[in-house]
Every structure is written in C-alpha cells, then in structure tokens.
N, C-alpha and C positions, 0 to 999 in steps of 0.2 A: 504494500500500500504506500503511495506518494501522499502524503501531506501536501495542499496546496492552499494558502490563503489567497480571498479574492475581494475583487471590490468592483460594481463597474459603473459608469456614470451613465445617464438615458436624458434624453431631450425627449420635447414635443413632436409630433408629426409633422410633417411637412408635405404630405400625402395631400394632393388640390383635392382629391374628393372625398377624403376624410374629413378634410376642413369647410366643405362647401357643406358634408351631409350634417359636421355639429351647431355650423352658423343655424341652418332650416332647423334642426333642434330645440333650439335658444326660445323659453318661453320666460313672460312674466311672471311672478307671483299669482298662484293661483285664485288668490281676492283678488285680480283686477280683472274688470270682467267689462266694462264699456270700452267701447271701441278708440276712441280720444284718448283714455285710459293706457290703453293698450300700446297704441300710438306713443305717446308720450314716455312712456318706460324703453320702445325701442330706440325711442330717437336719443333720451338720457345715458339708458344704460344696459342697453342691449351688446353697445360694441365691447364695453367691459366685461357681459358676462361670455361672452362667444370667446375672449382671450382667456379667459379663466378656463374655460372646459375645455380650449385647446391646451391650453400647459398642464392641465392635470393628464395630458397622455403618456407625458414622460414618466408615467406610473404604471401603466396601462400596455403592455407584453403587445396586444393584438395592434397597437397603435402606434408606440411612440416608438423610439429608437436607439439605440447604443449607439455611444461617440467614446468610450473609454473602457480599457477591460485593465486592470491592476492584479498582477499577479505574485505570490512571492513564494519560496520555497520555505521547508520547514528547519531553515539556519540562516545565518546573519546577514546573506547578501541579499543587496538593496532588493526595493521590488521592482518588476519590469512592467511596465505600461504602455497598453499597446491603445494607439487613438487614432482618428481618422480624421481628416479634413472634412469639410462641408462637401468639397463635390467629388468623395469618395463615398464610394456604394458601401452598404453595410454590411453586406454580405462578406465582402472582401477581409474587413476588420474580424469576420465571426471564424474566418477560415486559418488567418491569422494568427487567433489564439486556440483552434483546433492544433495547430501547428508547433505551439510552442509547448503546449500540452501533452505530447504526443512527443516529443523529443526530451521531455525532464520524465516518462513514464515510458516502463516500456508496455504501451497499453495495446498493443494487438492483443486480438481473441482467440483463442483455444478452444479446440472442442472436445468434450470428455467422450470417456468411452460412451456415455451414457446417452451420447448426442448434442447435451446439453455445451452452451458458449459460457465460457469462464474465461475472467480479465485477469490475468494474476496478480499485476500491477496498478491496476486501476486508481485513477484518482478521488482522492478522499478534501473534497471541495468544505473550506472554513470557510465562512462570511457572517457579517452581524446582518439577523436578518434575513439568514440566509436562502428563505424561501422567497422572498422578494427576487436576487440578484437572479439567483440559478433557476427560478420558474422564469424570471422573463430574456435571460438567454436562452430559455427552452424555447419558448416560444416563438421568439425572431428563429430559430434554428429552423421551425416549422415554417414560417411565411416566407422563407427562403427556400424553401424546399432543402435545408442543409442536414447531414447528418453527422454528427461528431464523429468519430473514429475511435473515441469511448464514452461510459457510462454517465450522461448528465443527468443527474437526478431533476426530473418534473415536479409538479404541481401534485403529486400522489405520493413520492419517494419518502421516505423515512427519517425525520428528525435526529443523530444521533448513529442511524445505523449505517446510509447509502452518504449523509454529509452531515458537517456540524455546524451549530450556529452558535455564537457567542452569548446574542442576546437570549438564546432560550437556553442556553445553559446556565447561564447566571438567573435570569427572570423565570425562567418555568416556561410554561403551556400557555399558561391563560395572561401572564404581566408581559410587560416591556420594560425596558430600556435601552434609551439612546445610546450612542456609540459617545458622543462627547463625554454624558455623563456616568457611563460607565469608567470609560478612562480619569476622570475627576474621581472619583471613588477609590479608583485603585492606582492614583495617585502617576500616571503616566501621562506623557505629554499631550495637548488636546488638540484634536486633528481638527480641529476647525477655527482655528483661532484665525485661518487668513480666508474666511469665507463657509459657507455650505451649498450643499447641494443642489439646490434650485440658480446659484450661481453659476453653477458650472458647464450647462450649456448656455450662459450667453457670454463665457468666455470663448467659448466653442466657436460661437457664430461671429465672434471676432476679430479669429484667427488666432486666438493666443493657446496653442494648443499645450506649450509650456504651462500654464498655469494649472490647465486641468490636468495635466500628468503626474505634476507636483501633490495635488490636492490631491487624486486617487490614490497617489503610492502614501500617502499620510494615513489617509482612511486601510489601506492594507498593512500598512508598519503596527498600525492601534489595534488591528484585527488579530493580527500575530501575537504581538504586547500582552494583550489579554487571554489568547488562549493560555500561553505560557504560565502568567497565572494561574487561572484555572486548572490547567491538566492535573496536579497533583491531587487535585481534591476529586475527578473526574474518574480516577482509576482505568486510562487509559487516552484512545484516541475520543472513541467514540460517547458522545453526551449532549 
C-alpha cells in the first residue's frame, strides 16, 4: 500500500449551457408573487443570484471543475502540484495525475487464480474531507469518459478502509472540522493564512497559477501534518 496525501482545488463551470440552463433557473422568493414584483427582484437581484448558483458549482462533481490536484508522499519531500491553465482541457490535468500516480505505485492489476483483479500496490488516498476531493475526481473521471489505471474510491467507497480522511478521523461520522482549525488545535502551521479556497480559482483565472500551487501544496503539507499526529492513536493506516 502507497500512502498518498491529496488536496485538489475546483472552480465554477464555464460550460455556456450549464450556465445558460442555471441563469433560466434563477427564481425569486417564493412570497413574491405579482408580476412588477417579480420584475423588480430580476432587474435588483437576479444577476446576483445566477453568480451565486454559478460558483457554488465548484462544489458540484457533475458541474464545476478541477484546476489543481496537490499530491504528497508519505515522507518529507515537498508536495507536487499539478495545475492547469484556463485554456487547458481538464481532462489532460486528470490524466496527468493518473500518471504521476501510477509511477510513485506500482498499481497494475493482477488476476488471482480465482479470476478475481487485485492491486497489490494500490493507493491509499488521505485528504481532509476526503469524500469531497476523491468523489468529485470520480466524477470528472466519468464526464471524461477517463479511467484511472487504479483504484479511486467513489461516492460509495469506505471511510477508513478503500481511503482516509483526516476530518473524520478526528471528528467522527456525524461532526466536522475544518482543516484550519484542526491544525490551530494541534498547534501546526495554518494553511490558510494567505487566502482560502473560494480564492483560489480566481487566482486561477488570473493566470497566477503560482499562487494556487503554493496554496494546494499548504493545504497537502496540513493534510500530512495531521495525519502524523493522528496515526499513533489510529492503530495503523486505516481510520
């Protein structure tokens, strides 16, 4: 098993008819009910809320999109962050870090006598969070038609067994906590002191791709940071 911590960054869609179908979307409150009424909320703040439901895509697997994938191994050297320009396809960046994935593991498949495909090597994906990061690379993997060349755990995979997440290993099942103030807690450096995440694609759109690789590989060093912590009380990898 390879240890891999991760972290990735996602923007908004940029898809014309994604954004054509959320604008048609865009209703008022539903007490406003005369026409003038109606009228006068689209002309106020209708544009405001069609930008709102377009940025909340960058949350959104089936919608929005990856511009950053931060990866690090499980020892001291820095993490690597792989990112893409604005008028690079996303597919390319997913293939990318299939690639680099695939060369720290040796994750070709085997087939047992039994018939059955076993990974010997397979990667064992950390992230805080981590059904966020690794369902919505599943995702984009699918609206690409991509297929990793190992084991991504989906939106079904197992907390602890198939990958691990920091915040549910600290917080449990049912609680949270953020990555910031996880690491204020456990007294590590605070990966956001030069910005957050909703920042980080409109550095993207910038062109300052430096900032967002900095900013990922921080959020993957905090990822690490704390499992380190953790593991001793974990009684292994998996929790």
């Amino acid at each position: 098993m390879t240890i891999i911590y991760l972290d990735i960054e996602t923007a908004p869609t940029e898809d014309a008819d994604t954004i054509a179908a959320i604008r048609a979307g865009i209703r008022p409150p539903a007490n406003y009910k005369k026409p003038e009424t109606v009228a006068a909320w689209h002309e106020t703040e209708g544009e405001a809320a069609a930008l709102e439901a377009i940025g909340r895509t960058a949350l959104d697997g089936a919608a929005g999109q990856v511009i950053a994938i931060g990866l690090a191994r499980d020892d001291d050297a820095p993490p690597l962050v792989l990112t893409r320009t604005t008028d690079q396809a996303e597919a390319e960046l997913l293939r990318r870090f299939f690639e680099v994935v695939q060369d720290w593991t040796a994750a070709g498949a085997v087939t047992s006598a039994e018939g059955r495909t076993i990974w010997p090597d397979a990667p064992y994906f950390i992230a805080h969070n981590a059904a966020f990061d690794l369902g919505f690379l599943w995702r984009r993997c699918i609206v690409h038609g991509l297929r990793p060349p190992f084991p991504l755990p989906g939106p079904n995979a197992r907390a602890g067994r198939e990958y691990g997440c920091s915040m549910m290993a600290w917080a449990g099942y049912r609680e949270r906590i953020s990555l910031q103030a996880l690491c204020r807690a456990l007294a590590l450096p605070d990966p956001k002191a030069e910005g957050n995440g909703s920042q980080a694609w409109q550095w993207w759109k910038a062109g300052d791709l430096e900032r967002v690789a900095t900013y990922c590989a921080g959020d993957v060093e905090a990822v690490r940071g704390i499992w380190h912590r953790l593991a001793p009380m974990l009684g292994g990898v998996a929790a």
